[in-house]
N, C-alpha and C positions, 0 to 999 in steps of 0.2 A: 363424680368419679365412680368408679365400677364397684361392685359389690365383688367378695370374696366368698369363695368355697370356706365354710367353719374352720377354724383354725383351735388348736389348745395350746393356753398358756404357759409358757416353759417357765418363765421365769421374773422378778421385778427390775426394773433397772435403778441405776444409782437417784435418776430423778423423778422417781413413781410410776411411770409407765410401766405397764406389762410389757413381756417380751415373748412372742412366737415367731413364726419362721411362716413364708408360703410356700406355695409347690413350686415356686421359680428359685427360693433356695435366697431368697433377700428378707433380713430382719424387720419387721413389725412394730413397732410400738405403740402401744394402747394404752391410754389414759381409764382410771378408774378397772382395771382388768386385776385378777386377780389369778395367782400360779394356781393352776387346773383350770380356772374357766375352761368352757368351751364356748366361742363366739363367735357370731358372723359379725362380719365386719363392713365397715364403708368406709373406703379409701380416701384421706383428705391431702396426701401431699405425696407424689411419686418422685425419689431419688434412683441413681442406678443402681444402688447397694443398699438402700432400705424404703421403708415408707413408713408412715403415722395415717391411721385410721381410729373411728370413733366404733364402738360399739353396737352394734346396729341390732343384735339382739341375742340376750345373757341363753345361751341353748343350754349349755346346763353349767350351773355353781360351781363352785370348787369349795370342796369340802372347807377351806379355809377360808372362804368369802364369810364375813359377818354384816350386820346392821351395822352403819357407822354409830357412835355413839351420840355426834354432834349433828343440830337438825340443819346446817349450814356445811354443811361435808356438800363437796362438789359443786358450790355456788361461789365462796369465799377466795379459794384458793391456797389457803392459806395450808391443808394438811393434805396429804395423796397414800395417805395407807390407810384410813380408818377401817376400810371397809376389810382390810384383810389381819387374819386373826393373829395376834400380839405373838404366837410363836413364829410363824410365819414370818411378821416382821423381822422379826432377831436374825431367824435363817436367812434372810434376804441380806440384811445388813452384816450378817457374819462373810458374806459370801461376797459381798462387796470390797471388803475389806481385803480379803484373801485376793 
């Protein structure tokens, strides 16, 4: 699949994915992404109204990206926020709600 122009993180989704937008204006969802990354991406599944892409390289942090605490984060599957920082989570999850 194609590689993407860097995109920034807008926002988490309900099921841990990051959420950005491309310049064709179709939503993104990124795995292990964090609101503010800046990432370039590699395209793993093209919809006509979105696609899922992997990470292809963190261009810069977001201020709220942390060290996950567990050394099985992103192997297990089991968790998809560690890596973003505990207020962060809240706001995401307030914003879900709403």
């Amino acid at each position: 699949m194609p590689h993407q122009p860097n995109v920034t993180v807008e926002s988490l989704a309900y099921g841990g994915d990051g959420v950005a937008h491309l310049d064709d204006g179709r939503v993104v969802f990124i795995p292990f992404a964090a609101p503010g990354d800046v990432v370039a991406l590699r395209l793993t599944e093209e919809h006509p109204n979105f696609v899922r892409a992997t990470i292809e390289d963190l261009v810069e942090p977001s201020p709220d990206r942390v060290d996950a605490p567990c050394p099985y984060f992103g192997i297990c599957g089991g968790c998809q926020w560690q890596h973003v920082a505990y207020e962060a989570q809240l706001s995401a999850k307030r914003a879900a709600l709403v």
